[in-house]
C-alpha positions in Angstrom: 0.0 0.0 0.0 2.9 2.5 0.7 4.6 1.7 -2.5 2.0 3.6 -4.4 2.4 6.8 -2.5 4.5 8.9 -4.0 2.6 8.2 -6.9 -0.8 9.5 -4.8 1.3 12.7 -4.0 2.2 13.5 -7.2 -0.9 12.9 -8.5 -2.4 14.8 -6.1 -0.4 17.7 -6.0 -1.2 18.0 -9.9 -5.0 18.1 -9.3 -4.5 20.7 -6.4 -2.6 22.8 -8.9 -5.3 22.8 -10.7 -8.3 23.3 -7.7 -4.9 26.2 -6.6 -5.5 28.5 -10.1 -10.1 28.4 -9.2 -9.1 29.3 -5.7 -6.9 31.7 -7.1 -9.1 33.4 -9.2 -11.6 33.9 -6.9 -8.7 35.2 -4.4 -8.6 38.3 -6.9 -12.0 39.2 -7.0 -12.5 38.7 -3.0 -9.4 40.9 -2.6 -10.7 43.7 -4.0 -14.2 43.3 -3.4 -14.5 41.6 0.0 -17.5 39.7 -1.9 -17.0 36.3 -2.8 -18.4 35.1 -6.5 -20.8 32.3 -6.0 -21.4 32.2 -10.2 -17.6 31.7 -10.8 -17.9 28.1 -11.5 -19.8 28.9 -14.5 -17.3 31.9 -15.6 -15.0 28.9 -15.3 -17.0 26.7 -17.8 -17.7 29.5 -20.0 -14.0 30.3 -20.6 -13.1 26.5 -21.8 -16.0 26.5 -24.0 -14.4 29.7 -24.9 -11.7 28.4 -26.2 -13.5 25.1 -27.6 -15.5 27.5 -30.0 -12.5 29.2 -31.0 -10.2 26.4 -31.4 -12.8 25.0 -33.7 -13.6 27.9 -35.5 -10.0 27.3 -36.9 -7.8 29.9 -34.8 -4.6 29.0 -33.6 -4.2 28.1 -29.8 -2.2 30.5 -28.7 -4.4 33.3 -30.3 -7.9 31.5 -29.2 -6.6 30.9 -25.7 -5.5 35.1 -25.5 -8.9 35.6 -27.2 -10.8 33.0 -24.3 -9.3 34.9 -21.4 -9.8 38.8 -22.9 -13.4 37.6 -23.7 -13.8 36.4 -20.1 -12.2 39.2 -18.8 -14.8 41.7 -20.5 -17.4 39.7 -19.3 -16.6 39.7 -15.9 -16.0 43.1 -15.6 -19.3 44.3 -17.3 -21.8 41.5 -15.3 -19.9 43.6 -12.2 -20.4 47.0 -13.5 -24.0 46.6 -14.8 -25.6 43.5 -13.0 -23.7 43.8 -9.2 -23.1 46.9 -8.2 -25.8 49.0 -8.2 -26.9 46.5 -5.8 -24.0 46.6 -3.8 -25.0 48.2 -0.8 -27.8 46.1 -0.8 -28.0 42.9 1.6 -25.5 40.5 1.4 -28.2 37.8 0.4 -28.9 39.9 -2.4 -25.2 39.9 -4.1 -25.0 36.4 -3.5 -28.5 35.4 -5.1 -27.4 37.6 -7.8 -24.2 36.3 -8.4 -26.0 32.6 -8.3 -28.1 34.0 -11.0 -25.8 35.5 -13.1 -23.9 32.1 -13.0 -27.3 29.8 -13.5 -27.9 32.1 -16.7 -25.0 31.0 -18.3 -25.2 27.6 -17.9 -28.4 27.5 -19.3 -27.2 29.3 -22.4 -24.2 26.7 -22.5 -27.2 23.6 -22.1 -29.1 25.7 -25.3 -25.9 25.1 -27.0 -24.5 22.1 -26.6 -27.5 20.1 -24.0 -25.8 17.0 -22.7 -23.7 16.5 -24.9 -19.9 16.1 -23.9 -17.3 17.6 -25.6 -13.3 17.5 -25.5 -10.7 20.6 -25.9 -7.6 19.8 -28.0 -4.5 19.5 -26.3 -1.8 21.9 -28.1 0.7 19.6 -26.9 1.8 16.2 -27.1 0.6 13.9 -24.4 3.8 12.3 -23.0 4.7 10.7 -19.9 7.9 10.6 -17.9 9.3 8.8 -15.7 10.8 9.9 -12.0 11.8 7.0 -10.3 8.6 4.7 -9.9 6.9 7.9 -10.2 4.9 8.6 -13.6 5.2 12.4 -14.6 2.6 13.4 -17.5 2.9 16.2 -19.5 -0.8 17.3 -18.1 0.4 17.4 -14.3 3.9 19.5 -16.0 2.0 21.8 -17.9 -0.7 22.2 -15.2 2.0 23.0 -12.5 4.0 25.4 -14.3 1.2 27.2 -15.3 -0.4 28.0 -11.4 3.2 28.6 -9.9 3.4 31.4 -13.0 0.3 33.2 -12.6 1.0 32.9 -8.8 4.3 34.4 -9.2 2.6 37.0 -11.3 0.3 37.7 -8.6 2.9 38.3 -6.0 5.1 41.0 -7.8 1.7 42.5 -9.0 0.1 42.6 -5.5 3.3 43.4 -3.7 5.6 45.6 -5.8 3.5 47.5 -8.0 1.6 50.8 -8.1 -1.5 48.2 -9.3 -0.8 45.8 -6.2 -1.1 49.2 -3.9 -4.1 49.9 -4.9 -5.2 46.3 -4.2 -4.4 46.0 -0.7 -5.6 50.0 -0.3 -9.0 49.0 -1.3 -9.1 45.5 0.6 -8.3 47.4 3.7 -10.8 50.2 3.4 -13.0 50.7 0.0 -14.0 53.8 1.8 -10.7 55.2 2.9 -9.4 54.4 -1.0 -12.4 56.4 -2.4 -11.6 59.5 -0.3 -8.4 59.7 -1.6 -9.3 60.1 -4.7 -9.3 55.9 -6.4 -12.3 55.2 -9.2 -13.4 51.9 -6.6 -16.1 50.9 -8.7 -14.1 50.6 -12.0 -11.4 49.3 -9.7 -13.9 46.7 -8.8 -15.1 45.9 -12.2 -11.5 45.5 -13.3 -10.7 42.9 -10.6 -13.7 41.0 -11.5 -12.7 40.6 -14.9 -9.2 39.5 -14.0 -10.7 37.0 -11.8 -12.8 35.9 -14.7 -9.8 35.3 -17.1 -7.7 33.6 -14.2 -11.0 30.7 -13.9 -11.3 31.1 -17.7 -7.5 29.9 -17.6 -8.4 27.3 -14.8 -11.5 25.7 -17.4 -9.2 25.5 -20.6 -6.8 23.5 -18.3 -9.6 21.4 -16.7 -11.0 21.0 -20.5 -7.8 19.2 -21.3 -8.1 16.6 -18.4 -12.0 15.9 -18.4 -14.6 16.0 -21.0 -16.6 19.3 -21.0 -20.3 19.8 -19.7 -22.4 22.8 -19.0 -22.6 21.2 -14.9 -18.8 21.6 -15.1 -18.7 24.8 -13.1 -20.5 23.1 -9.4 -17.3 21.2 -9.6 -14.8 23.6 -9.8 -16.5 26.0 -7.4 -16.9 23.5 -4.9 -13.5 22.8 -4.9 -12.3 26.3 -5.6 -14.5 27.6 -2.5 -12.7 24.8 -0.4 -9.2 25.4 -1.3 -9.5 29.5 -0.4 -11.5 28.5 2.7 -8.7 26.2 3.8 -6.0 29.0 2.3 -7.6 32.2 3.7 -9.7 34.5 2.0 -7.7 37.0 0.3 -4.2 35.4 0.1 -3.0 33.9 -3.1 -0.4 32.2 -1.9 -3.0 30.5 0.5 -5.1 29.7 -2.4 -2.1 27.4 -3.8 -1.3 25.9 -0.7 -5.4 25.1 0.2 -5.7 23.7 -3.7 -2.5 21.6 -3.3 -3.6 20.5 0.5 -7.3 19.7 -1.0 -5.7 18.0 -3.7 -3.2 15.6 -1.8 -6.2 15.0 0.8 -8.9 13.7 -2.0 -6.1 11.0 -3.7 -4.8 10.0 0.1 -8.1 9.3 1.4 -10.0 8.3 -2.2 -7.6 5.7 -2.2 -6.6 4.1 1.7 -10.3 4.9 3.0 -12.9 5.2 0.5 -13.8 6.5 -3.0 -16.5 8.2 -1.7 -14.3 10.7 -0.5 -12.8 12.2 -3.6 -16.4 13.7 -4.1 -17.0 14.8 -0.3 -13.5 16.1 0.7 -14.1 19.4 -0.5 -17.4 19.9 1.3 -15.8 18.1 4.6 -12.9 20.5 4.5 -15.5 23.7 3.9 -17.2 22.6 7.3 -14.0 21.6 9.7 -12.2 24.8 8.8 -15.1 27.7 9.1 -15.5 25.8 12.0 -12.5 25.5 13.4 -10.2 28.0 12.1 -11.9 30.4 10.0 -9.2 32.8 9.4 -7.3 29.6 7.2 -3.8 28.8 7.2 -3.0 32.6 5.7 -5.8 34.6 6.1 -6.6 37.3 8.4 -9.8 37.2 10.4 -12.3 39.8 8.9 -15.8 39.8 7.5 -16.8 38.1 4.9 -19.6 39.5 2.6 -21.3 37.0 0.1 
C-alpha cells in the first residue's frame, strides 16, 4: 500500500494545482471586493467553451486561448459594473443570489448550445509521460503546475511591488478610505472581477484538457475552488495554492486508503472543519466576509 504513494502525492499535487489556479481566481476578485463570486464556477466553464469555440472555429491556440481569457475578462468586468453593483449596498443575500443568477444564466445558455452533450478541448501539446523513479510524470500534471506557480508568481510582484498591487491592498483594507483619496473603486472593482474571470477562464481551458466538457462543469470547480480559499484564507494567493495543493493531496490520500467516496466529499468536509475550526485559514486574516 505505501509503495503507491509517492505516486498519490504527485498525483495529487497535480489536481491541487489545478483546484490552486479556481481558488486563485476567486482570491482576486475577493481581494478587491471583499465579496466572494458564488457564479464563478460557470465563468469557469464558460472560458473553456471559450476556447472550444474558438479552437474550432480554426484559430490558432495560442491566439484562441488570449482571445478565451480577454473575452472572459470583459465579461466579468461588465456582469460587475451593470448587474452587481448597483446592488451593492444592498444585503448580502442579495449579491449572493445575484451572483448565483448570473452564473445559472450562463449555464443555461451553454445547455441551449450544446445540452448533454460532452465535448473534448484539443490539447496543443503532445501527451507524454515521464518517468521519476517509480513515479509517472505526465505532460498534463507538467504543464498544469507550471502554469499556477506562474500566474501565482505574477500575482505576487503584482500585489506586492507594483503601483497596481497598492491599490489592491488600499482598497481591501478600506473601499471607503481608497475612495476619499481620490481611487475610481467601482471601475477598480469591475477590473478585478474581470481579471478574476480570465484567471478561472485559464483554470477551465486546463480542466477542458483533463476531463470532457459539460455545462454542470462549473458546481465542480467552485466546490473545490471555495474549499481550497476557505482552507488557504480569504484573500491570500499564496493560501489559495497551498489550500488547492492540501485539498488536492487530501482527495487521492483518502480516495484511495479509506474510500472512494471521498474524492467527491473532501471538498465539502474541508469547507465545514475549517469555518468551523479555524476560519481565518492557514493565511488569512480574520475579517468579515460579505457573500
Amino acid at each position: 500500500m505505501l509503495a503507491v504513494l509517492p505516486q498519490l502525492l504527485v498525483s495529487g499535487v497535480a489536481t491541487g494545482m489545478l483546484y490552486a489556479l479556481i481558488a486563485l481566481s476567486l482570491t482576486v476578485g475577493y481581494r478587491a471586493t471583499t465579496v466572494v463570486n458564488f457564479g464563478h464556477g460557470d465563468m469557469v466553464m464558460a472560458g473553456a467553451y471559450a476556447a472550444l469555440v474558438l479552437v474550432g472555429w480554426g484559430l490558432p491556440y495560442a491566439p484562441a486561448l488570449l482571445l478565451a481569457l480577454a473575452g472572459l475578462f470583459l465579461l466579468g468586468a461588465a456582469t460587475q459594473r451593470a448587474l452587481l453593483q448597483p446592488i451593492l449596498a444592498g444585503p448580502h443575500l442579495s449579491l449572493a443570489m445575484m451572483a448565483l443568477a448570473i452564473g445559472y444564466a450562463m449555464r443555461g445558455a451553454a445547455r441551449m448550445e450544446w445540452g448533454s452533450e460532452v465535448v473534448t478541448l484539443p490539447r496543443p501539446y503532445e501527451q507524454d509521460a515521464f518517468m521519476l523513479g517509480t513515479v509517472v510524470l505526465t505532460m498534463d500534471e507538467l504543464v498544469i503546475a507550471g502554469v499556477v506557480l506562474a500566474l501565482l508568481a505574477a500575482l505576487v510582484v503584482i500585489i506586492n511591488l507594483t503601483p497596481v498591487g497598492r491599490l489592491i491592498q488600499a482598497v481591501f483594507q478600506s473601499q471607503r478610505g481608497a475612495a476619499l483619496v481620490g481611487l475610481d473603486v467601482h471601475s477598480f472593482h469591475g477590473a478585478m472581477w474581470g481579471a478574476g474571470a480570465a484567471l478561472g477562464a485559464a483554470g477551465g481551458i486546463l480542466l477542458g484538457l483533463l476531463v470532457p466538457l459539460t455545462p454542470d462543469i462549473g458546481v465542480y470547480t467552485l466546490i473545490r475552488g471555495f474549499a481550497a480559499m476557505t482552507l488557504g484564507g480569504f484573500g491570500s494567493p499564496i493560501g489559495a495554492v497551498v489550500g488547492g495543493v492540501v485539498l488536492g493531496v487530501m482527495e487521492k490520500l483518502l480516495g484511495f486508503y479509506v474510500s472512494t467516496v471521498f474524492i467527491d466529499i473532501t471538498a465539502y468536509l474541508v469547507t465545514i472543519l475549517v469555518l468551523l475550526i479555524w476560519p481565518s485559514g492557514l493565511f488569512g486574516r480574520r475579517a468579515a466576509v460579505r457573500v
